[in-house]
N, C-alpha and C positions, 0 to 999 in steps of 0.2 A: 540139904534136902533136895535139892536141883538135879546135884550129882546124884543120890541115891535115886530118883525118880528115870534116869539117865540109862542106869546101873540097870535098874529094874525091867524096861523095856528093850535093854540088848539081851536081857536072859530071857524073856519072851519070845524074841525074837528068833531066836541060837535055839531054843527049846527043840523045835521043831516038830513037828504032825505031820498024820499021816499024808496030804498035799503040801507040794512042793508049793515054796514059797518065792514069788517075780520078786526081785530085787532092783528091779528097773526105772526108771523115773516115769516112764508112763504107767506104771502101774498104780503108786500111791499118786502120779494125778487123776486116772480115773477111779482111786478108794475117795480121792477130796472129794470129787464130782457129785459121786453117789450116795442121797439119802441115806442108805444103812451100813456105808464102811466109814462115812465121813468122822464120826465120833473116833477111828482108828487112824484116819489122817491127822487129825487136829492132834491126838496126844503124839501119835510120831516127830511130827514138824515141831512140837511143841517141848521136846525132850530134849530134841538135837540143839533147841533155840536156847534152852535155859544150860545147858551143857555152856555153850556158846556164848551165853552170859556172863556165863564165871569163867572162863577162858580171858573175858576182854576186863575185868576186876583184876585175876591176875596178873595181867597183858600193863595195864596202867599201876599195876605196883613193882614193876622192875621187872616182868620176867616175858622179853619179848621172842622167847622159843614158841609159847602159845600164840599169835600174831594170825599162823592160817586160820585158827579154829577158833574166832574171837568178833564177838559182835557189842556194840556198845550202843545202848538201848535209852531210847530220851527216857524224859520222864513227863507224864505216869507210864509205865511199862505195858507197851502194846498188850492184848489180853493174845490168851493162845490162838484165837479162832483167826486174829489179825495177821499173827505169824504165817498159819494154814495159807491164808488168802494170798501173803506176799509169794509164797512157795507158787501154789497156782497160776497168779499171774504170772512169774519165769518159765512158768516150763509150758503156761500156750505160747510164750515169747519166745522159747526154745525149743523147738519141737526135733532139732537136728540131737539135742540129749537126750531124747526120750529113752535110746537105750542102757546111757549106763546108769551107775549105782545111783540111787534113790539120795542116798545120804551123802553123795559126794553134789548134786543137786540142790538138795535144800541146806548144804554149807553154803556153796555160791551164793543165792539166792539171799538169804540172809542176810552174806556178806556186803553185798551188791546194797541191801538197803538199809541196813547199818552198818557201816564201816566205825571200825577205831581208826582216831587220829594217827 
């Protein structure tokens, strides 16, 4: 379900309309910032985390080719909005990233606060 939900939001994303879409990391930090894109930060960061999820599942059953793209999450499992917020804090903490990929961002990010062993 993770992955399909994953799945779901790279073809949203790839769909494209008629404005060009920022790909930047300052851009989904000021979509978290703002009241009415926020609902669009929180599933983004929220897609790429549970992707990330099942990379660190895999990751702890033998298959350490997944290891970049692999976050291992306590328990009870951060809610998504907590995800949102760790993204957030990295990237005011980061502000020399703001220009590249969004999603190479909220991997770090992530990574940084939940590492696998």
């Amino acid at each position: 379900m993770r992955l399909l939900s994953f799945i779901c939001l790279l073809l949203a994303l790839c769909a494209g309309g008629a404005e060009a879409y920022d790909s930047s990391t300052r851009y989904l930090y000021e979509m978290c910032k703002n009241e009415s894109t926020l609902g669009v930060c929180v599933g983004y960061v929220a897609a790429v985390g549970e992707f990330m999820e099942t990379m660190g599942i895999y990751k702890k059953q033998g298959h350490p080719d997944v290891a970049q793209f692999s976050i291992c999450m306590p328990e009870p499992t951060p809610s998504h909005a907590t995800m949102a917020q760790v993204f957030v804090n990295w990237a005011q903490a980061h502000p020399e990233a703001w220009s590249q990929l969004q999603l190479s961002s909220v991997i770090i990010a992530l990574r940084e606060k939940w590492p696998c062993p």
